[in-house]
N, C-alpha and C positions, 0 to 999 in steps of 0.2 A: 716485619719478620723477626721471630725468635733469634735468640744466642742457641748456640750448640746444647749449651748447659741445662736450657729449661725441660721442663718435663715434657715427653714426648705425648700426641692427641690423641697415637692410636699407639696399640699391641703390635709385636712384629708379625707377621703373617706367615705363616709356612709356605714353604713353597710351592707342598701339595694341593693347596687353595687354587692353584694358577695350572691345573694340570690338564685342563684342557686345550691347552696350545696349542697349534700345531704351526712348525716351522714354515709350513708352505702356506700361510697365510698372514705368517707376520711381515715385519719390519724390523731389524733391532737397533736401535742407536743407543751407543755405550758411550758412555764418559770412561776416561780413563785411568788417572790418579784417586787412588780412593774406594776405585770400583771395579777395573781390572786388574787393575797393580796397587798394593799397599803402598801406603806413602811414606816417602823418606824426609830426611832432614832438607837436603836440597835438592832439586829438580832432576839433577844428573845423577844423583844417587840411585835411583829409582833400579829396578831389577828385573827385568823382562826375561823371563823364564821357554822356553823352547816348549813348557804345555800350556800357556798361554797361546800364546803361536798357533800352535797345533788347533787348539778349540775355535779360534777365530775363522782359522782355514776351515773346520768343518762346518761353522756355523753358515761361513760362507758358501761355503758347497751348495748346504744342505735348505736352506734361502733364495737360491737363484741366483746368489749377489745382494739380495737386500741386507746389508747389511754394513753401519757408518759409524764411525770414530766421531765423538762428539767432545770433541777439547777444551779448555783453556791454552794447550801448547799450540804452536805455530803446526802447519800441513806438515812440513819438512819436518821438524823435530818430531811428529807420529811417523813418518817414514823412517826415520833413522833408527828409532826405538822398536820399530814391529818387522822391520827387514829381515828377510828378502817381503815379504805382504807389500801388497799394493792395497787400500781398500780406502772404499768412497768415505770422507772425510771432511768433516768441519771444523777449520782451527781458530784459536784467538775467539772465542766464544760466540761464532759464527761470521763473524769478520770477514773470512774467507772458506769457501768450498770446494771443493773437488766431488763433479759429480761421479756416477757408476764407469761412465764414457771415458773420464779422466777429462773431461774441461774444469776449465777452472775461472772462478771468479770470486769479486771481493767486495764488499761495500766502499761506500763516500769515505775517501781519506780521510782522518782530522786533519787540522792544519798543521803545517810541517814545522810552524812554530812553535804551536801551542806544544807539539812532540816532544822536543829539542829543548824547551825551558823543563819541562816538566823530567824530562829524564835528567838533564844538569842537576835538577835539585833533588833528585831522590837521588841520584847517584852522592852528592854531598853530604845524605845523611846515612845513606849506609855509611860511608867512610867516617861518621863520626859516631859511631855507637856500634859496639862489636855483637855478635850476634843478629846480626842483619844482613842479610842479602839484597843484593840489586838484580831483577833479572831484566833484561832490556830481550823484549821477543819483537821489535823492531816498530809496530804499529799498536803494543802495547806494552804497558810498563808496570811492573808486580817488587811491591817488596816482602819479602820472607821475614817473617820474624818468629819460625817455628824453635829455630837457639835462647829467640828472647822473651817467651810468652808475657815477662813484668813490663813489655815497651809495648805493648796491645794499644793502649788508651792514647799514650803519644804517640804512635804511628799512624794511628787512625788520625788523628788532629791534624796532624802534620801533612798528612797527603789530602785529605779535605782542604787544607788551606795550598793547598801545589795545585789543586782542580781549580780552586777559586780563581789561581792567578792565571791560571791554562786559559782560562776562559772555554768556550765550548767548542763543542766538537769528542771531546774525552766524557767517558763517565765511570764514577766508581763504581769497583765491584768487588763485594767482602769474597773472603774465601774461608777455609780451613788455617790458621795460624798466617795468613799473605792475605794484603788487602794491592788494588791493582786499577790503572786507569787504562781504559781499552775503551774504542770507538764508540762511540752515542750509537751508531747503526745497528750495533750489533748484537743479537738476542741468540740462543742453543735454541728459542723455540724455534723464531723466524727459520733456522738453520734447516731443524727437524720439517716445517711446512715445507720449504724450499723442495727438499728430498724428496718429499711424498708425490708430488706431481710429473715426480720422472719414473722412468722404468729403471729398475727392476722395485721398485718400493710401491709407485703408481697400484691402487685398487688391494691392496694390505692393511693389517692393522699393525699401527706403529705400538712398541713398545718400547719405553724410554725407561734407559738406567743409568742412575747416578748418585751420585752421595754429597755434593753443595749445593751452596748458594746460588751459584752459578747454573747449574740443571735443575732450580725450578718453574722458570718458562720453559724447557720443554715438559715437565710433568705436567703444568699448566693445559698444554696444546695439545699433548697425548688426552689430557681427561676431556675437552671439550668435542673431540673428533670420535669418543667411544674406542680409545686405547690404553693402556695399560702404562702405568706407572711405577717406578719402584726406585724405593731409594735405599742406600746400601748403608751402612753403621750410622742410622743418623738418631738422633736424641730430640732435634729442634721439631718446630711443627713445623709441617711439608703440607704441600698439595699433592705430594705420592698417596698413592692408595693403598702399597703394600710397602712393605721393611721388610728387610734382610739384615742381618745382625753384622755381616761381614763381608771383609773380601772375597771368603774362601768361601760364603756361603753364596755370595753372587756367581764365581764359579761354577759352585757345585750345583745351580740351580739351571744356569746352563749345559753345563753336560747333561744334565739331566734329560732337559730341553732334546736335546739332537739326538742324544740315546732312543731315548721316546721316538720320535722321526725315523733313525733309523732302523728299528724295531717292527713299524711298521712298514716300512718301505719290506723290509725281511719279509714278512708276513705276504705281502701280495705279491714277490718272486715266486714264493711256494705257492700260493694260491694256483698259479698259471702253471707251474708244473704238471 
């Protein structure tokens, strides 16, 4: 897999390209940072706006339900952020789910060791190089070096050699400016399959959006099932099929989306008049 920085394979695609949607037959699973919400310098920075909110409630409406948070953050940290929302959910990069019902379940722990070394030592090196964060999400561990972009190459070293000592059970996972050791189990595709086999998603086409590293198994999973992929400001080669330049344009492509829906829903009230 490319750097951010290399040249992108394909053109961005309009969004008109994709205008044949129709909400009552999809799927949507969003990532979050990156692709609902712009990203900030740190985690808690983030800025969840009331028409966010709003678009998700209608997406959700206007879907049946089909329609899932697909994370890096923990379940709980997406409840906190998207509240009063309740909506089916994949945290820790599918680590753990939350289906439509509200059950919930998680994959094979790493070992509670391997955990516990590995967080000891990443926590010792934020503390010893400023511009670094530690974030412990409890069953995964991510360090931020979005303050320190010149510690790229040593941070990466350094947590490759924290895996090696971890032993397994952990694996890494690059991101946007945070590189992160999260469960060998756990895949956004596995996450996105998982979903598809329940109701309200069950006999849909999935549509997968997102903007890392981390949401290219499910862009992967989307293309092999005949669904739709799309990745949001991204520059590297992807296995999306379409680009979108931005956040606001990932937005705007959903409203879009639900306008459309309910324009026709409009259309066949008056029909029946």
């Amino acid at each position: 897999m490319r750097n951010d920085s290399e040249a992108p394979s394909r053109e961005h695609a309009p969004a008109g390209d994709l205008a044949g949607l129709r909400l009552a037959q999809v799927a949507l699973f969003l990532d979050v940072d990156g692709t609902l919400l712009e990203l900030a310098e740190t985690p808690d920075a983030v800025c969840v706006d009331t028409a966010v909110k709003e678009l998700l409630r209608i997406l959700c409406l206007r879907t049946a339900g089909a329609v899932a948070l697909v994370s890096g953050r923990s379940i709980a940290a997406l409840d906190a952020l998207f509240a009063p929302l309740l909506l089916p959910a994949a945290g820790l990069h599918g680590f753990e789910r939350r289906s439509a019902t509200g059950a919930y379940c998680r994959h094979v722990l790493p070992p509670g060791a391997a955990l516990d070394q590995a967080r000891r030592l990443m926590t010792q090196m934020a503390a010893r190089h400023a511009g670094l964060m530690f974030e412990d999400k409890q069953f995964a561990l991510a360090l931020h070096y979005r303050q320190a972009p010149e510690l790229e190459s040593h941070v990466i070293r350094a947590v490759e050699a924290i895996a090696h000592v971890a032993g397994t059970g952990l694996q890494i996972q690059r991101g946007r400016r945070v590189i992160e050791l999260r469960p060998a189990s756990a895949a956004k595709g596995s996450a996105v399959a998982e979903f598809m086999t329940e109701p309200p998603f069950r006999g849909r086409r999935p549509v997968c959006i997102g903007d890392d590293l981390t949401d290219e198994s499910a862009f992967e999973w989307a293309n092999s099932v005949g669904g739709l992929s799309i990745a949001v400001n991204v520059s590297r080669d992807t296995a999306a099929t379409v680009r979108l330049p931005s956040v606001a344009a990932a937005r705007e492509w959903l409203h879009a989306l639900a306008e459309r829906t309910e324009s026709r829903l409009s259309r066949r009230r008056e029909d029946r008049i």
